[in-house]
C-alpha positions in Angstrom: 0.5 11.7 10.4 -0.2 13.7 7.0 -4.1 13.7 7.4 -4.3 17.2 9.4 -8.5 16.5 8.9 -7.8 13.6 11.0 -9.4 14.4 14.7 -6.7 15.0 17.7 -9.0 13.0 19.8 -9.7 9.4 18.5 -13.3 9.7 20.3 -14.2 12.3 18.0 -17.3 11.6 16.1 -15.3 12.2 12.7 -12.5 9.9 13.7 -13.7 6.4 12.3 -15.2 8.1 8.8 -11.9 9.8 7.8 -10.0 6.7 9.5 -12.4 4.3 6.7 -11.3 7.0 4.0 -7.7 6.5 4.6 -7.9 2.8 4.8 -9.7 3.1 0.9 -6.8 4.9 -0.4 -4.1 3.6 0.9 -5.9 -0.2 0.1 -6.9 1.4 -3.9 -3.3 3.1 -4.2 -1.0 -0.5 -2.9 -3.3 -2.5 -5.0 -3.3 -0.9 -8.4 0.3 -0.3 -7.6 1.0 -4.1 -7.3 -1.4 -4.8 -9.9 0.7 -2.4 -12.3 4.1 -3.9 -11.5 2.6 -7.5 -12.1 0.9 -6.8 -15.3 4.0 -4.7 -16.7 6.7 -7.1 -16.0 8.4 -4.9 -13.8 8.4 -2.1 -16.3 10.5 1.2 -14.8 8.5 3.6 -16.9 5.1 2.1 -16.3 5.3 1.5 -12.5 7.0 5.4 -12.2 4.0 6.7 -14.2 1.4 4.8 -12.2 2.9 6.3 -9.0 3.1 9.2 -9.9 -0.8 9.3 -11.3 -1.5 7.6 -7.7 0.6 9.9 -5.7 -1.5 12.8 -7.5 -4.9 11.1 -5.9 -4.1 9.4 -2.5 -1.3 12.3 -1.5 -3.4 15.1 -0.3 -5.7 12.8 1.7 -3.1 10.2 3.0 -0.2 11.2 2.1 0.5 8.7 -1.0 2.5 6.1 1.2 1.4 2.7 0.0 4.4 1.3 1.0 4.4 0.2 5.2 8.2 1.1 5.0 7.4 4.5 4.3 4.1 4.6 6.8 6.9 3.1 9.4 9.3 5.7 8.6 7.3 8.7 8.4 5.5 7.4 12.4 8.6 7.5 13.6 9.7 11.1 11.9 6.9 12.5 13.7 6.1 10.4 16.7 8.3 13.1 19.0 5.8 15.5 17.9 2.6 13.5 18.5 3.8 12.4 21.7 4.4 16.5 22.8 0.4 17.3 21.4 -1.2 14.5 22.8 -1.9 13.1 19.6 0.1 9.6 19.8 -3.1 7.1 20.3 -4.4 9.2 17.0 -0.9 8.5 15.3 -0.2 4.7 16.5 -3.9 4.0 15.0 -3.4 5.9 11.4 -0.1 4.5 11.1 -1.8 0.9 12.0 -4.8 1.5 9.9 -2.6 2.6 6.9 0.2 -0.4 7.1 -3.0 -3.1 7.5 -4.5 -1.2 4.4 -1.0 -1.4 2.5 -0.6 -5.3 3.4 -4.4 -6.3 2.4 -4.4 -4.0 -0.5 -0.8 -6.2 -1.9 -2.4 -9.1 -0.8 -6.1 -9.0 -2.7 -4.1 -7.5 -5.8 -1.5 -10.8 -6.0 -4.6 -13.3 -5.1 -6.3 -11.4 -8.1 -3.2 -12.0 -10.4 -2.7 -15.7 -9.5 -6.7 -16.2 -10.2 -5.8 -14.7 -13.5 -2.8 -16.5 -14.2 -4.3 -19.9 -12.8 -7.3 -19.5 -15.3 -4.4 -19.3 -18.3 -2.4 -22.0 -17.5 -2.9 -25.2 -19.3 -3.0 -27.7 -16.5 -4.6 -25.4 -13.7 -1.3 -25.6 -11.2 1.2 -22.4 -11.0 4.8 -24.0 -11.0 7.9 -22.3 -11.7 8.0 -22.0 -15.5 5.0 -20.3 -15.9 6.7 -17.4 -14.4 10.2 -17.0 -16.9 10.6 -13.8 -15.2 10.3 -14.3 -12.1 13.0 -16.6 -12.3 15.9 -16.7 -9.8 19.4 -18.0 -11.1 22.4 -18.4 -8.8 24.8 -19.1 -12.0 26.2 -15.7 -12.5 27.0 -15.1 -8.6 
């Protein structure tokens, strides 16, 4: 996809290194993402700054997805042209690689966040009022 170091061939003896290197980033970038979001509250300015910063270290080597919508989107902008090279094994497998890297990444950072939140809450069990903001009201519809 973005990754032009990425091997044509997925037999390549450089394919599974650079394919562990995108998995890191995209994993580091969806979980400090996540984590950023959680610990700001949803906080515009914060979250923009943080993606920017993360965009600045996980672009040139993946592209700065971190978000499967985008991976999904940006597979199928150039899945014509991978299909014409002979690249499209290489492109299904980034684009899986990066999307199972996205989800695990947003996964590990939320278990992270409810370990943290478990250990401050006074009885030890999450309910819906130790989360005011995450609070969904059908009164105003």
């Amino acid at each position: 996809m973005e990754n032009s170091r990425l091997p044509a061939d997925f037999m390549a003896p450089g394919y599974l290194l650079t394919t562990l290197v995108v998995f890191f980033y995209e994993f580091l970038g969806t979980f400090i993402l996540v984590a950023t979001i959680n610990a700001s509250n949803g906080n515009a300015p914060a979250i923009g700054l943080t993606l920017f910063f993360l965009l600045l270290l996980t672009g040139p080597i993946t592209g700065g997805h971190m978000n499967p919508s985008v991976t999904v989107g940006v597979f199928l902008n150039r899945v014509r042209d991978a299909n014409k090279n002979g690249q499209m094994g290489s492109c299904v497998i980034q684009a899986a690689i990066m999307i199972i890297a996205q989800v695990c990444g947003a996964a590990f950072s939320m278990h992270i966040y409810f370990s943290i939140m478990r250990t401050y809450d006074d009885d030890g069990i999450l309910e819906a009022k130790d989360f005011p903001t995450l609070h969904v009201s059908l009164d105003n519809w």
